[in-house]
N, C-alpha and C positions, 0 to 999 in steps of 0.2 A: 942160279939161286933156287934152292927150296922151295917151295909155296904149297899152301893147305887152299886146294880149290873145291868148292861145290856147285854139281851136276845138277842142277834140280829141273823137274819136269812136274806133268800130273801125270796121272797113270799111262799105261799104254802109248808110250814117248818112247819107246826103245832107252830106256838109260842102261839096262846089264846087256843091253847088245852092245852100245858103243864103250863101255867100260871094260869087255871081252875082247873088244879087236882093238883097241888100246893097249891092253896086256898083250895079246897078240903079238902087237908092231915090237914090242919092247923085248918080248923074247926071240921074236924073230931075227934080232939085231944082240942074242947072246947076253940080253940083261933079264936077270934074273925081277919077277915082281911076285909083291907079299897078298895073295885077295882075302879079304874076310866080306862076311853077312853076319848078317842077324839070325839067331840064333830061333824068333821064333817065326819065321817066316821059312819053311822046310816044302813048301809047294815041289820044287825042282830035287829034294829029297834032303838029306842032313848034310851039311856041308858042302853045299852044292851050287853055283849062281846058272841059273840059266836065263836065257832072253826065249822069245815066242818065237822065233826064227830056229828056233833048235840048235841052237851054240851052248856049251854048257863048258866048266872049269871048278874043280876044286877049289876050296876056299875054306880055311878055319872060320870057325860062330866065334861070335861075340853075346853076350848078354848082358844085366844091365851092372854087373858087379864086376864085371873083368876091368880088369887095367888096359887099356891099348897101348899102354906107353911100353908097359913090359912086357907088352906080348909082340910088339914090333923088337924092340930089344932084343930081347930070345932070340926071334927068327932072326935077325941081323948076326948076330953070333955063331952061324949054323954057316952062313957064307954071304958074298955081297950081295944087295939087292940097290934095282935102282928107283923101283916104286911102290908105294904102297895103295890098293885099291880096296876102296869100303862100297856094299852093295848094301840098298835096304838102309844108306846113311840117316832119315828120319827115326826109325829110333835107335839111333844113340843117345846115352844121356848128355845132360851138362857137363858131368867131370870128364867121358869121353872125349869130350868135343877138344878140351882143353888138352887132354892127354894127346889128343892128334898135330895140336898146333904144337905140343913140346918136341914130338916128332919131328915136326919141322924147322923147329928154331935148333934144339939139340942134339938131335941125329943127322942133320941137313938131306932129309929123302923127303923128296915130293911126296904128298897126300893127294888122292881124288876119290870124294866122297862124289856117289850118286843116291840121288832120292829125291823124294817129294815133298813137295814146298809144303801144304796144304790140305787137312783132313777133309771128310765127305760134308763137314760145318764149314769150311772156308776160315777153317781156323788152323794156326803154324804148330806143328808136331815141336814138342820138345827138343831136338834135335834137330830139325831144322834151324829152327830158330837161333840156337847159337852157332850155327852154322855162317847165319846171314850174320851175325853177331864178330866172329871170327875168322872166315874165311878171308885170304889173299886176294882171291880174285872167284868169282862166279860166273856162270854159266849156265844159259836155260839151253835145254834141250827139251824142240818145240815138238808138239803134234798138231791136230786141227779137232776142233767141232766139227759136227757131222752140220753143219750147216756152211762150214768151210774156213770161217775165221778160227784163228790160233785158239785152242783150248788152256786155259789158265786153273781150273774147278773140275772137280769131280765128286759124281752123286754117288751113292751106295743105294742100291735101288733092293727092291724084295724080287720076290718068285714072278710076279706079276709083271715086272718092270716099273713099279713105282716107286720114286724116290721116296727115300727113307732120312726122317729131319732129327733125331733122338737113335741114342744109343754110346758105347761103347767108342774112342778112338779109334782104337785099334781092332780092324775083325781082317786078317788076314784073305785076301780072295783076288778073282783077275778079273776076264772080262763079264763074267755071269754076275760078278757083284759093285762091280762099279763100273762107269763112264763118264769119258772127258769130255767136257763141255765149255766153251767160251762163255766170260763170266753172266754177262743177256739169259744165255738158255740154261744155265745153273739158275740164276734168278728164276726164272719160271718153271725150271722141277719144282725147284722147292717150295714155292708160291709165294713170291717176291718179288713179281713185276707188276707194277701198278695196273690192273683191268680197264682202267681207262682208256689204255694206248695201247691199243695190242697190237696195232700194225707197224708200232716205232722198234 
C-alpha cells in the first residue's frame, strides 16, 4: 500500500544521503524513482541533491507554484516508477503537501519527503508542518549535540559563531551557518536558560 512518509531531522542528520541510497536500493532492483528539490536551495548546483558525504543524483526543482501532482503525472507517463523522492521537503507549500498525499491516494506510489522539522526560531516551516499534518507515517532521522545527547534545534549563528534570534526563515546555508543542538544548548545559544541553574 502507498503511503506519504516524512524524513525529518534538524540539520546535518544526513537526510539526502539516506534519501540517495534509498533511491539507490530501488533502482538497484530495476525500479525506476522520480527525485525532486526545491528549487531554491541550488548549494549542490540546479537540479541537483547532494548529501556531505559526496553522493549526488539529478532531481527536477519544485517551487512554490508548481503542481506536484502533475508534475509526478507527466513523469509517470514517460514509464513506470516505483517512488517518489522530495529533498528540501520543508519548503513545500500547503497545496503541495496535499498534491503529494493525492499522489498517494490516486496514483498508488509511495512518497518520501525529507526535511527539517524546525526553523533556526524553533518554529515548524510551512511544509513541514502539513507534513506532520498529512503524513502516513513519520520518521526522525537522528543526529547528536555536540554535547552528545540527540540534536532536536538548530541555531543560525553569524561570522563570529554567535547565534542569531531575528531574521528571515528561510536563508539557505550548511555548516558555516547553522548547528544542531539538543533542545538545553539551543536554549542557551539563544539565551533561554534560566542563569540561576547553570549546572542543571
Amino acid at each position: 500500500m502507498a503511503k506519504l512518509y516524512f524524513n525529518y531531522s534538524t540539520m546535518n542528520a544526513g537526510k539526502s544521503t539516506v534519501l540517495l541510497q534509498a533511491s539507490h536500493n530501488y533502482r538497484e532492483n530495476n525500479m525506476d524513482t522520480y527525485l525532486l528539490t526545491a528549487q531554491i536551495d541550488d548549494r549542490a548546483g540546479s537540479g541537483r541533491i547532494a548529501s556531505r558525504i559526496g553522493i549526488t543524483a539529478e532531481a527536477d526543482m519544485f517551487a512554490d507554484e508548481d503542481d506536484l501532482f502533475a508534475m509526478v503525472d507527466a513523469r509517470l507517463k514517460q514509464g513506470k516508477l516505483a517512488c517518489v523522492f522530495v529533498d528540501e521537503a520543508q519548503f513545500l507549500t500547503n497545496a503541495q503537501v496535499w498534491q503529494l498525499a493525492r499522489v498517494v491516494d490516486d496514483l498508488k506510489l509511495p512518497v518520501l519527503c525529507y526535511g527539517l522539522r524546525v526553523d533556526f526560531q524553533g518554529q515548524l516551516f510551512p511544509g513541514s508542518a502539513a507534513l506532520l499534518a498529512l503524513a502516513d507515517e513519520m520518521r526522525e532521522v537522528r543526529t547528536i549535540c555536540p554535547c552528545g545527547r540527540k540534536a532536536t534545534m538548530v541555531i543560525r549563528q553569524d561570522d563570529s559563531g554567535h547565534a542569531i534570534t531575528e531574521g528571515a526563515q528561510v536563508q539557505i546555508g550548511g555548516n558555516e551557518t547553522y548547528v544542531s543542538l539538543c533542545r538545553r544548548h539551543w536554549r542557551e545559544a539563544v539565551g533561554d536558560l534560566a542563569a540561576e541553574n547553570p549546572e542543571q
